[in-house]
N, C-alpha and C positions, 0 to 999 in steps of 0.2 A: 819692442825691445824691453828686455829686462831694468830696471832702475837699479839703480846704483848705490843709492843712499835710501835709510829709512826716513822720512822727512817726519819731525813732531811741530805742531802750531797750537799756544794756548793750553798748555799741561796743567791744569788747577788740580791735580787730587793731594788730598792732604794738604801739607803744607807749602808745595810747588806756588811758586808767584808767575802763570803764564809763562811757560819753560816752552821754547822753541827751539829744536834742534835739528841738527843734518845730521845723520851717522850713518858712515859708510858700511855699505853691505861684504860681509867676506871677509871682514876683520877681526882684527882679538880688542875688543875696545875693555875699560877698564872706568867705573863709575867710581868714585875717592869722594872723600869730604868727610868732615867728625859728623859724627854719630848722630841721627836725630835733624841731618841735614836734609833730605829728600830723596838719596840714591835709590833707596827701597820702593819708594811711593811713583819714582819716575821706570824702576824696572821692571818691578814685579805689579804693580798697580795701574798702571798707566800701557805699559808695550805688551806684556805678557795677558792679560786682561782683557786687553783689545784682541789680540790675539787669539785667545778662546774665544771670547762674540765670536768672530766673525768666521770659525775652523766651522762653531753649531748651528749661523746661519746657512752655512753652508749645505750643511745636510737636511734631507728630504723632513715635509712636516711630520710624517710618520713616526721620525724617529724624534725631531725635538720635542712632541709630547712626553719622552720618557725621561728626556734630557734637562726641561727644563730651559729657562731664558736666565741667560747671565745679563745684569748690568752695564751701563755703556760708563766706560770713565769720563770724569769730566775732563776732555781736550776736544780741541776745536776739530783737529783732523789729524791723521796719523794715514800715511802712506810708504807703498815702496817695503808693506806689512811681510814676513812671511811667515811661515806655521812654526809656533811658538812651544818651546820644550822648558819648561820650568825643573832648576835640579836645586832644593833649597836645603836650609840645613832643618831636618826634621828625619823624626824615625819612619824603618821602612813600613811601619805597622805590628799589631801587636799579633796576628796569627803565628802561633806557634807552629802551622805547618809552611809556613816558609822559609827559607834558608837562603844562603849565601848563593848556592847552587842553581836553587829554583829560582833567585829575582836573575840573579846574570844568564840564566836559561841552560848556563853548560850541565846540569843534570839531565837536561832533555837529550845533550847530546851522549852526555854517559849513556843514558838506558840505550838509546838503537845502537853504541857501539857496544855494551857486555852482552845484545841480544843479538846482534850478527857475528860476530866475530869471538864474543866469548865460548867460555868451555863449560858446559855443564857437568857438576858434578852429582854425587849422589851424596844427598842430606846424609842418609845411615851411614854407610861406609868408607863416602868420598872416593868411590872409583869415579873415574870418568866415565858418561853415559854414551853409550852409542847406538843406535837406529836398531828398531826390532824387524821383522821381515814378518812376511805374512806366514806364513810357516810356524813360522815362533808364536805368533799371534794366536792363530787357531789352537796350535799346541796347550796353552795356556788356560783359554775357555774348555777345551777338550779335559782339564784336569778338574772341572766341579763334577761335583758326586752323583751318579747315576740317579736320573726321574726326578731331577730339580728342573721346576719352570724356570725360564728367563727370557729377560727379551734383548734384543741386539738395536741398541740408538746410535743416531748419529748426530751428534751436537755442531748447532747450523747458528745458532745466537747463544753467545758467552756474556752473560752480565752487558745488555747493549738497550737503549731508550727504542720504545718504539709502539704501533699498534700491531707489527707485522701481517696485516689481511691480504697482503697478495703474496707471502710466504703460504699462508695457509694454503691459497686459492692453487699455488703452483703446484707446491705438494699431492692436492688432491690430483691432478692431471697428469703426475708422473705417474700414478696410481699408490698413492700411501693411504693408508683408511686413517692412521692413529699417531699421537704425538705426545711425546710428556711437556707439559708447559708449567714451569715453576716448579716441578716437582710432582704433576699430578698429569696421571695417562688421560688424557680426552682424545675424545672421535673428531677428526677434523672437520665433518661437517658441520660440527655443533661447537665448534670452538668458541673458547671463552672469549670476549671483549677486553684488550689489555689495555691498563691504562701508560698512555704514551711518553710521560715523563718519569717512571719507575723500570726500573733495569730490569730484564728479562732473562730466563735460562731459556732456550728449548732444543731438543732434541727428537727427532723424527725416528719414530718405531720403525724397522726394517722388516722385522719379524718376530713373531713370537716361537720360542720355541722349549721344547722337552729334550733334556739332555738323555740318550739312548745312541746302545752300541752303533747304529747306521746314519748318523744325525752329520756324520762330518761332509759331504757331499753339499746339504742345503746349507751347512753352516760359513763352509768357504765359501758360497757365492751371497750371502747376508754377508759376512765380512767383507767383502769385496767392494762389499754396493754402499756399505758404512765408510770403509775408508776413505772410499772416493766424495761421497758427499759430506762425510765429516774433515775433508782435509788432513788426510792421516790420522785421525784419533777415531774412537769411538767407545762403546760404554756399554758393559753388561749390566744392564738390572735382573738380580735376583728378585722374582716375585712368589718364592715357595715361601707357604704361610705358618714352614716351619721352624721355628727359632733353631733347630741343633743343626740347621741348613748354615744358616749365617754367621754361628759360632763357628764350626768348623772352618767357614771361609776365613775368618778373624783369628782365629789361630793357623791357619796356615799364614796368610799373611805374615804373622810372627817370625812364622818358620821360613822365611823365604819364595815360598813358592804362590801367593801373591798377595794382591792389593785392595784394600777397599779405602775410598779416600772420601772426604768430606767436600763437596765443591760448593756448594754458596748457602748464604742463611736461608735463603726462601726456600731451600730442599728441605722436606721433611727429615728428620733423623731415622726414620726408617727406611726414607728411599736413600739417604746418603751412605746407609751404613753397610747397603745390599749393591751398591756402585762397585763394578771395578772397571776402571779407567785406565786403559790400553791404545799406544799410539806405536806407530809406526818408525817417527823420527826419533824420540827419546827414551830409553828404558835401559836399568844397570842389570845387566846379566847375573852380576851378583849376589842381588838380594832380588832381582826378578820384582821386580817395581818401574810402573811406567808411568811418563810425567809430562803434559804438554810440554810442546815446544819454547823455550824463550823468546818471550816478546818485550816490547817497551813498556806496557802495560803492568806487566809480571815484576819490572825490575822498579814502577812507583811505586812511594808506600802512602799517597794520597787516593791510589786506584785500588776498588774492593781485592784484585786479583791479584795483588803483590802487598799489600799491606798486611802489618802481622797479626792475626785473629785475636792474640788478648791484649793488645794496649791499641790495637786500628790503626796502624802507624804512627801514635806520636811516640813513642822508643820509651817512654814510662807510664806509670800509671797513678793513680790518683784513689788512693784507698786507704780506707780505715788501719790505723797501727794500734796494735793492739796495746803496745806500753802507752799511749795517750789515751786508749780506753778505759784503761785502770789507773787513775791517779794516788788512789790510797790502795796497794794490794793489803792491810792487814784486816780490810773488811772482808766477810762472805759474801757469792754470788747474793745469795739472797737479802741481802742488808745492800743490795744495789754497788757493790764494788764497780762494776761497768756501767759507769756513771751516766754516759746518754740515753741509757735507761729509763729516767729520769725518776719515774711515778712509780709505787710501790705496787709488785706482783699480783697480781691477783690469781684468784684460784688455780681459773682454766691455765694462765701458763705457769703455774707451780705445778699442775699436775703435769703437764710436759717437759717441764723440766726433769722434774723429780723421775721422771721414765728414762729421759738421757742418764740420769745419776745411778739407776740401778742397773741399765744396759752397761754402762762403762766400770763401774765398781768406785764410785766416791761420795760423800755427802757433802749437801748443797748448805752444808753451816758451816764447814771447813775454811778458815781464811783463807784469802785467794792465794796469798802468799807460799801457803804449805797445800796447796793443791798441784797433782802433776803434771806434768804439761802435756801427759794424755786425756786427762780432764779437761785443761784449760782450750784446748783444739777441738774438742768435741765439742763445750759450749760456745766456743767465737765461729767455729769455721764450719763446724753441722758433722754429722758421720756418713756424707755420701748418699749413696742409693742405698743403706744399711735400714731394715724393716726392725721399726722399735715398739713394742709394745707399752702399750698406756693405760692406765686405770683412775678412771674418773668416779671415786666415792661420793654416796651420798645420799637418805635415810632411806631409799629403797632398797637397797643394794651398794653395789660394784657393774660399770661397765668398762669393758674392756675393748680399747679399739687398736689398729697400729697403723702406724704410717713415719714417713722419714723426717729426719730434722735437718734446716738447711745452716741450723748458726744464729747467732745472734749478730753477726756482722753482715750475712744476707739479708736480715730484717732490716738493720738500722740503712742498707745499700737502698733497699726500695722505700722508707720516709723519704731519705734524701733527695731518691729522683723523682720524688710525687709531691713533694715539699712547692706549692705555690708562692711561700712569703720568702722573700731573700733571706729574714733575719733568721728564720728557722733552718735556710741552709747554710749561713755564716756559723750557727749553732755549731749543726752538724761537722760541717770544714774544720772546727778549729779540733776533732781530730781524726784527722784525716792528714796522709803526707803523700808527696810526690815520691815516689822511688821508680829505678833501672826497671823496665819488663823483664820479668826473669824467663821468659823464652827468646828473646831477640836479643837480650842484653842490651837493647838502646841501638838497635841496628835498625829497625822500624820495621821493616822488610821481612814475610815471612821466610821458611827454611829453604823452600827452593830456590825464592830467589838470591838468597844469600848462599846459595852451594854456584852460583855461576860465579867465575873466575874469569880472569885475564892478567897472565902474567902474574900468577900465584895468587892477586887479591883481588874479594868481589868488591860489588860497585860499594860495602859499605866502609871498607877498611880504607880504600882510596877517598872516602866523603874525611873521614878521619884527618887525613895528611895534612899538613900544612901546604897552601895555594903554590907556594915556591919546589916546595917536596914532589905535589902532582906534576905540578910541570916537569919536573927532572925527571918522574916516573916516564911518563908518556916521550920524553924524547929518546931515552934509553928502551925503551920498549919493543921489542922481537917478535916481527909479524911475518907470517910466510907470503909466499906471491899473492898467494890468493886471498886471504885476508888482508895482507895491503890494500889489494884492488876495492875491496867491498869497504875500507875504514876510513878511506884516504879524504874525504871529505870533510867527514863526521871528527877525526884526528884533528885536522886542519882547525877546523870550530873549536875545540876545546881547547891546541896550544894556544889557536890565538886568543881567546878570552881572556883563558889563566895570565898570559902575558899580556893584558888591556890593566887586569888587577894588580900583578906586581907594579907596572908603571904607572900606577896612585898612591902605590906603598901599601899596601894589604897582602905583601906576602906573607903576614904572619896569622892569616884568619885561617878556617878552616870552609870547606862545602859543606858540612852540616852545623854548624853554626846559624841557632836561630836569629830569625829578625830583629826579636824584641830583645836580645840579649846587646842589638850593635848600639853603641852612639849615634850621636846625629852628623857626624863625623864623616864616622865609620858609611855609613848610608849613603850618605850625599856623593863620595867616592865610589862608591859601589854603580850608583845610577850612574853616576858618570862613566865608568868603564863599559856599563851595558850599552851608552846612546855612541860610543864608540865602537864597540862589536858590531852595533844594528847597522853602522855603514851608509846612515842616511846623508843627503846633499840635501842645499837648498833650506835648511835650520834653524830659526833662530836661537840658540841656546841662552841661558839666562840662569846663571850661579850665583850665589847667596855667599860667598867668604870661603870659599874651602878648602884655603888656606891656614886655616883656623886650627892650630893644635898638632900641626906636623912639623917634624926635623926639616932643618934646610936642605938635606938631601932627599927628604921625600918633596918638597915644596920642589926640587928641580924637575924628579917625575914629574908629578902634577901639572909645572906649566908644558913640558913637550907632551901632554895628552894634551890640552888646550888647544897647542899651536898645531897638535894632528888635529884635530876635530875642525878647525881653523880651515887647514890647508884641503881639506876633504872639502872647500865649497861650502863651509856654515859660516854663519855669524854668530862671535861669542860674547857676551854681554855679561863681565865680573863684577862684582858690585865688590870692593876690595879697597881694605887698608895697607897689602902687602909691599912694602919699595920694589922688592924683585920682581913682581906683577907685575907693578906699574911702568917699569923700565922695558919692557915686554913686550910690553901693549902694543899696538900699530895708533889707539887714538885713547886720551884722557878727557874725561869731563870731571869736574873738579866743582863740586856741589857748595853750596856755605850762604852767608861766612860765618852762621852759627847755628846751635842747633832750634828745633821746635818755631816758634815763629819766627825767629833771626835768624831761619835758612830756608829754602828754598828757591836759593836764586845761585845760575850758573854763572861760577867764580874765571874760570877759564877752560878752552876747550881747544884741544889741539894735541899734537906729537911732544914725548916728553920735552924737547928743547922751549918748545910754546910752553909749556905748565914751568918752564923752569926760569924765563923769563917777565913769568906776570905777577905784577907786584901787588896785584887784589889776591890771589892764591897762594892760601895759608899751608897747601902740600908744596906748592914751589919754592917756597920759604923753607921749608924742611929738607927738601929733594936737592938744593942749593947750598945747607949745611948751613943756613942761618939762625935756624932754629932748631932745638935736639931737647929730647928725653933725657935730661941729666940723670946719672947712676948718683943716689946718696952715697955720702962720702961716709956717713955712719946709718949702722940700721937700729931702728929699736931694740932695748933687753926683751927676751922673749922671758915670760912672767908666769909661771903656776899658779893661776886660782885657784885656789877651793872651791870646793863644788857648795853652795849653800845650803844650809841642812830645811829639809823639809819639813813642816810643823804638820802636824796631822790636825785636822779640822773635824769638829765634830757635826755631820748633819743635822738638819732640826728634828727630823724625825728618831737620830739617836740619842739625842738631847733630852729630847723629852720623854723617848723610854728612860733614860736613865735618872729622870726626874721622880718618874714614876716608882 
């Protein structure tokens, strides 16, 4: 038989004087008493405490090596125990890539519903994208330029952990000889050794082939054989070793007629740039560009595959400004105006300079100020892949070299992230600013997955909404038969969430609203609406005040989440000053009768009538209207001070220059 009550004998932690309690399991019970009495030390120290021991004894030795051994509280015995959920007032942490979204999980449900049931659109043009045919498909490779090599892959691992040895092994049996792994064509017998914890591309060779007037015969059945093992996608690499092959493919691209795309950092930039990426399910007829399928994947922006390539998903970035570069613009470059410079030029980069100054047309004595801001871009930001010429004087001669400039903000970018000492990158930070990503605009997410849509807005503009605004989105939301049938769950999950949040009072946050940005509040409510979505039985739950800083009509939310979480088969355990709590409650314990050492001992214990009848209990004194918070009948004049004026001190080492 299940017990009934949690039974406590001999509570010593803290300030507790051998606390023995009975508390009924399945109820909303309510811990009271001024401050510094023991509520804290009996719930979270003593039940909750116990509670972890004994969740980590539980688990196999294997794992408590990683785990660690928690302390036993000082109590004699605690029974009738069950698995303990601590919801306290503290933040949810300081990771900036966490959000509102991702602690309540409904982002997880966003991404599989804009990836089944949204509408992909086209980043360029914003047509909607529809399925290519194989017809179309071949047509398309049939358009590179007569007696270009290439070869036909079929990408089998997208960005995924692993050694893959019995991919290889299979491969060879189907009969495949060769494979690009990470960007580079190896022979499958001799395949590399991958390490198992770093993300892999690979794609299996189909065939190698020479584009020629009679090529379309083997090329339909290499296509054939890619779509299939590629799951409708697959990948032409250009391997013609002649640059005006790959330019033209890059200008037609421009022109519409197709695509070369970049797919992950481990690809070389030469095999990325000779890629065109052709799929079966998605591609805009318009601009004749083809684009994986939408996945869940695609729509994070914590996952390499949906995150935006120049901020990596955090929606800004973190870089040098060039007006806190130059604090005094009426010095010149060379008199150090860009002042983390710090140390005076020396030759070799005066003579590099001095080459950017004659390549662009301005001199390097010029105050910064009257310098043009085609000058000023070519020294912070560099001139590109632009080939500059240098002249390094000196009593032999003149040598003459050339090579590109990346900036003087590229240099100071690599001190900073090669900088071992903190203090030298606090140095460098103070200038440096956070700003918007100016390709995602703070969306995180790169282009394509910010072109899927649902109901005219992608997953970011919906993260945007206000939590009450989503919901009214999604219940107003116009789905045909058949995407009902594929969302109806994944929907389900999200109103109910959205609606777990408004009934703590957070309809006014947002889903991308970071962690670190909430109160302890804010948080505390947050966990609480999540361990009500998660739907668990059998709970002990244990809250910290969270009551603490809300409207009386958010405080009525608040307790019917309690009294659900309650009726769902938990036990809820408030540690609370609230009257409306307390009146709530199904049991009071009433801590005191003071605080630090003049508490620790249970004042009374029972249903509010018992806390309202005992004349040792200083809340039943209250509760009974005996005793009250008098309002002053007058307030203090509120008084402007003077701010005190600062005397400037002189240190001893300027003291005694000035002595000097």
């Amino acid at each position: 038989m299940e017990p009934k009550t949690i039974t406590v004998k001999g509570a010593r932690e803290h300030n507790l004087r051998n606390v023995s309690l009975k508390l009924p399991r399945g109820q909303l019970i309510c811990l009271t008493g001024v401050s510094g009495s023991g509520k804290s030390s009996f719930a979270f120290d003593t039940l909750f405490a116990e509670g972890q021991r004994r969740y980590l004894e539980s688990l196999s030795s294997y794992a408590r090596q990683f785990l660690g051994q928690l302390p036993k509280p000082d109590v004699d015995q605690i029974t009738g125990l069950s698995p303990a959920i601590s919801i306290q007032q503290k933040s949810s942490g300081w990771n900036p890539r966490s959000t509102v979204g991702t602690i309540t999980q409904i982002n997880d449900y966003l991404r599989v519903l804009f990836a089944r049931v949204g509408t992909q659109h086209c980043p360029g043009c914003g047509q909607v994208i529809s399925a290519q045919s194989r017809e179309q498909i071949i047509a398309r490779i049939l358009a590179i330029p007569k007696q270009t090599k290439f070869l036909i892959l079929a990408p089998v691992i997208r960005g995924q952990k692993g050694e893959y040895k019995d991919l290889f092994e299979d491969m060879i049996r189907q009969g495949y000889a060769r494979a690009r792994v990470d960007g580079e064509v190896v022979s499958l017998t001799d395949a590399p050794k991958l390490a198992r914890h770093i993300r892999h591309y690979i794609e299996v060779v189909i065939d190698r082939l020479v584009m020629t007037a009679t090529l379309r015969p083997r090329l339909a059945e290499a296509v054939e054989a890619a779509l299939k093992m590629g799951d409708g996608t697959l990948i032409v690499q250009i391997v013609d070793s002649s640059k005006s092959v790959a330019s033209s493919l890059i200008d037609k691209a421009v022109q519409g007629k197709t695509k070369t795309v970049k797919r992950s950092k481990r690809v070389s930039a030469k095999d990325a740039d000779s890629d065109i990426l052709l799929s079966s399910h998605y591609a805009c007829t318009k601009c004749n560009l083809s684009f994986e399928p939408p996945t869940p994947q695609l729509l994070s922006f914590n996952a390499p595959s949906g995150m935006c390539p120049t901020c990596d998903g955090m929606g800004e970035t973190f870089d040098f400004d060039p007006e806190l570069l130059v604090p005094d613009p009426k010095k010149s470059f060379l008199k150090l105006a860009i002042q983390p410079m710090r140390t005076r030029i020396g030759r070799w980069r005066r003579h590099i300079y001095r080459g950017v100054a004659a390549h662009v047309g301005f001199d390097l004595k010029t105050p910064w100020v009257k310098l043009p801001q085609k000058a000023k871009d070519a020294l912070l930001h560099g001139l590109g892949e632009t080939h500059i010429a240098f002249e390094w004087r000196w009593s032999g001669g003149v040598w003459r070299h050339g090579a590109t400039f990346d900036g003087i903000i590229a240099d100071l970018r690599d001190k900073h992230r090669k900088a071992k000492s903190s203090m030298v990158r606090a140095y460098y930070e103070k200038y440096m600013q956070r700003r918007q990503c100016p390709d995602c605009q703070g969306g995180r997410l790169n282009t394509q997955a910010l072109a899927v849509r649902l109901g005219g807005l992608n997953i970011n503009e919906v993260s945007g909404l206000a939590i009450n605004d989503v919901r009214e989105f999604f219940s107003k939301l116009k789905l045909s038969q058949t995407q009902q049938f594929i969302a109806v769950e994944a929907l389900k999950e999200v109103v109910g969430r959205l609606g777990f949040l408004c009934d703590v009072g957070l309809e006014y946050l947002t889903l991308e609203r970071t962690a670190p940005t909430l109160s302890g509040g804010e948080s505390q409510r947050i966990r609480l609406a999540s361990q009500i979505g998660a739907g668990l039985v059998g709970v002990l739950y244990i809250l910290d005040e969270p009551s603490i800083g809300l409207h009386a009509r958010d405080n009525d939310r608040l307790l019917k989440s309690l009294c659900q979480l309650r009726d769902m088969g938990n036990t809820v355990i408030v540690v609370e000053h609230d009257e409306q709590t307390m009146r709530l409650a199904d049991e009071i314990v009433d801590f005191g009768p003071g605080p630090g050492v003049r508490g620790g001992k249970v004042m009374a214990h029972g249903n509010l009538q018992t806390i309202m009848r005992s004349k040792t209990s200083l809340t039943g004194k209250y509760l009974r209207g005996e005793e009250r918070i008098e309002i002053p009948v007058t307030r203090r004049p509120v008084v402007k001070r003077k701010k005190p004026a600062i005397k400037k001190t002189k240190t001893k080492a300027k003291a005694k220059a000035a002595k000097r």
